[in-house]
C-alpha positions as CSV (number, residue, x, y, z in Angstrom):
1,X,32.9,5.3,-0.3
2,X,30.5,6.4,-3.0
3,X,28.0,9.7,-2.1
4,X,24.3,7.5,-1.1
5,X,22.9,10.5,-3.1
6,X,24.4,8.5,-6.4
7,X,23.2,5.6,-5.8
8,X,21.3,3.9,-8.5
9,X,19.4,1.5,-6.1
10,X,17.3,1.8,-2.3
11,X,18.5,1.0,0.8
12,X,17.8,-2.4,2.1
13,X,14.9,-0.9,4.5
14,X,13.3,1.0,1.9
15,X,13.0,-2.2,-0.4
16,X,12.0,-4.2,2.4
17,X,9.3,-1.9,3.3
18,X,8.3,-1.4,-0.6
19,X,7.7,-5.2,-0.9
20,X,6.3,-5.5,2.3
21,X,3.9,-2.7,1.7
22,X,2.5,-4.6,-1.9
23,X,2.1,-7.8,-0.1
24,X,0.0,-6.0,2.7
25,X,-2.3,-4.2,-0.4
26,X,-2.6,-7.3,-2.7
27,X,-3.6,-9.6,0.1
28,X,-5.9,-6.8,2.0
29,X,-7.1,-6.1,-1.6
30,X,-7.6,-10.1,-1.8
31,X,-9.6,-10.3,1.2
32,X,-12.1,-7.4,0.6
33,X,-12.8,-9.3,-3.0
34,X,-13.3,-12.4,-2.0
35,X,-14.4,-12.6,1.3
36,X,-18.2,-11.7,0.7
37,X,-18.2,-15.6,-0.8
38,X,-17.9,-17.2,2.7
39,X,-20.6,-17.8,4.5
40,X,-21.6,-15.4,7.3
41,X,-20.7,-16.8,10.8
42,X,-17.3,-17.0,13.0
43,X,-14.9,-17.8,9.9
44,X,-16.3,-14.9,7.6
45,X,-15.5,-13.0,11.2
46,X,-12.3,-13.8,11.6
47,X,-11.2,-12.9,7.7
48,X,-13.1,-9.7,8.5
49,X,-10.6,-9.6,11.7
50,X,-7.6,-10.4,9.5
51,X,-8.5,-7.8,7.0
52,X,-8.5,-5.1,9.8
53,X,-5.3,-6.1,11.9
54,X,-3.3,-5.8,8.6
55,X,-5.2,-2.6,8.0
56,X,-3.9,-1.4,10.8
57,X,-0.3,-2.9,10.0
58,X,-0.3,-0.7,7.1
59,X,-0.9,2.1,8.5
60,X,1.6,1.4,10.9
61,X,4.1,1.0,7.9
62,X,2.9,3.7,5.7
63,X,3.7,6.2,8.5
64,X,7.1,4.2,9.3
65,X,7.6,4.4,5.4
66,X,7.0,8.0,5.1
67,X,9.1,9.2,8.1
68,X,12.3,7.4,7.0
69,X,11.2,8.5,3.3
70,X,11.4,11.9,4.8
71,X,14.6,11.4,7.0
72,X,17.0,8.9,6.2
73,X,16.2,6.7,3.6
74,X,18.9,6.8,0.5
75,X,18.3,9.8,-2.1
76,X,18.3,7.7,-5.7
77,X,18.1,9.7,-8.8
78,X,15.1,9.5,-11.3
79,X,15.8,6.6,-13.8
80,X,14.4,8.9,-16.2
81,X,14.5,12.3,-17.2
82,X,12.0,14.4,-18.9
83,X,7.8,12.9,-19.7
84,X,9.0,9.5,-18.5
85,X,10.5,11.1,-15.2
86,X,7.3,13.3,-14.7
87,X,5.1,10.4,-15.1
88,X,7.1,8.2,-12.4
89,X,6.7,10.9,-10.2
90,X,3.3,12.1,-10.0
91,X,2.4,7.9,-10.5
92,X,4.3,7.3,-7.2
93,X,3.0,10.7,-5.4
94,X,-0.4,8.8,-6.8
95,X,0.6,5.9,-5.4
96,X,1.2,7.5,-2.0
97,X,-1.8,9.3,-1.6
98,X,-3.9,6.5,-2.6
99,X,-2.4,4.7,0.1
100,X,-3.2,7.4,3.2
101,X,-6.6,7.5,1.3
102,X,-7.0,3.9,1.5
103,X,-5.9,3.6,5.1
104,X,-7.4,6.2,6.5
105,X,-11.0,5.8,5.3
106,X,-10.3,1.9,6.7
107,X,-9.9,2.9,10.0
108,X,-12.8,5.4,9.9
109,X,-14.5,2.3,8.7
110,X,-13.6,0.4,11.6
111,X,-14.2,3.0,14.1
112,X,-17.3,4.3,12.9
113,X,-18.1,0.3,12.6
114,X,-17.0,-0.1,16.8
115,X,-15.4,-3.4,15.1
116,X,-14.7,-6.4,17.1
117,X,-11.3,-7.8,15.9
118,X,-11.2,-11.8,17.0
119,X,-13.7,-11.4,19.6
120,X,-10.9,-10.4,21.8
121,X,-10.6,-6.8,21.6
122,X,-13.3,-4.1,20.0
123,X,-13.1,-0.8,18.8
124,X,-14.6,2.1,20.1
125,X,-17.7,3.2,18.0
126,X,-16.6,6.7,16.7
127,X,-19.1,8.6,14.4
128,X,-22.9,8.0,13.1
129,X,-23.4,4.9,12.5
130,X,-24.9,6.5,9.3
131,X,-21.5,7.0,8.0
132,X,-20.8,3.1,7.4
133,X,-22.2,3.3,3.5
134,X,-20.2,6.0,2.3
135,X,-17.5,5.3,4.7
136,X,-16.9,1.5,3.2
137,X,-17.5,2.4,-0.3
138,X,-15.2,5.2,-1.0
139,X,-12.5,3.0,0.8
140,X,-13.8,-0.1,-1.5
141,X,-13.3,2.8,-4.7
142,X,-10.2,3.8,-2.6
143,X,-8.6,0.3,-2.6
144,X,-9.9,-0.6,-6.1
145,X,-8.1,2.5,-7.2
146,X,-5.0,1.4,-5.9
147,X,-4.8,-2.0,-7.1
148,X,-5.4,-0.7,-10.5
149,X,-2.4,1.8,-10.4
150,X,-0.3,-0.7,-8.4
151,X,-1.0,-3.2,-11.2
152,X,0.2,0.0,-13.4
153,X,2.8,0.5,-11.5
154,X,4.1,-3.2,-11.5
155,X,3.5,-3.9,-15.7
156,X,5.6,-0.2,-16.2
157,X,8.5,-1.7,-13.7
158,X,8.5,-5.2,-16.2
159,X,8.4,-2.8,-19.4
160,X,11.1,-1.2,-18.2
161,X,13.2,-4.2,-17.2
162,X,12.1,-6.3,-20.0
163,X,11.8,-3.9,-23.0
164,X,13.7,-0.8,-22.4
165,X,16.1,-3.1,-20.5
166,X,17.6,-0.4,-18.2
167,X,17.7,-2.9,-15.3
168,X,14.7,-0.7,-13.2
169,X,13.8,-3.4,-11.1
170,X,17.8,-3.9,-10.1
171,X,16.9,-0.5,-7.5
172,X,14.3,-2.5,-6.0
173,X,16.3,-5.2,-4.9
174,X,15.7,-7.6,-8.0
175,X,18.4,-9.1,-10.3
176,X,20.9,-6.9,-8.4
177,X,24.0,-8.7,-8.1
């Protein structure tokens, strides 16, 4: 049995939580881009709806990610020592607190909004309802940022795998035999 804190690649939970978490982002981001072209009424609604129950999925799985970050998840050493090593890190600690950033002014959104998710359930109001600007654009800057670092982060793991070809992408579950 090999020490998990020489392991080259994740656990199985922390790469299905990595991949679930960029699917939540990309189609969150997605939403909040695209849904200002649909006409206001009940369909516009229930996108706005969508966008907020996987809000609040990801935070759910930011804090689940987190925790077992924190507790049990497999220790893998740096693929890269020295300004390449130093780069990944502070780009993932980056990534990480773009993400409570992004989440947490979202719900304040929501909450300061009182939203009503499907017509079935809706939020309490928290807040002055003069809070809703600034609120919703610094999470709009907030997710913008983190699309454009997650699209960083993404074309760095591809450099790595397809130029450096030190088989990155193998710890996130891909090409790994």
């Amino acid at each position: 049995m090999t020490d998990s804190s020489t392991q080259n690649h994740y656990d199985r939970l922390t790469i299905a939580i990595h991949w679930l978490t960029a699917a939540l982002v990309i189609s969150l981001w997605l939403i909040g881009q695209l849904v200002d072209f649909v006409p206001r009424g009940p369909v516009r609604m229930g996108i706005w709806s969508t966008h907020v129950v996987l809000g609040f999925t990801l935070c759910a799985l930011l804090i689940i990610r987190i925790v077992w970050k924190l507790t049990a998840a497999r220790k893998v050493a740096p693929a890269n020592a020295g300004l390449m090593g130093h780069a990944a890190t502070l780009g993932h600690l980056a990534l990480y607190g773009l993400l409570i950033a992004v989440v947490a002014l979202g719900l304040a959104d929501a909450f300061v909004r009182g939203f009503n998710i499907f017509n079935i359930v809706t939020l309490p109001t928290i807040g002055d309802a003069s809070l809703r600007r600034p609120i919703n654009g610094w999470h709009e800057l907030a997710a913008n940022a983190i699309a454009a670092l997650a699209l960083l982060h993404a074309l760095v793991a591809l450099f790595h795998q397809y130029v450096l070809k030190d088989q990155l992408l193998g710890r996130m579950g891909i090409g790994r035999a």
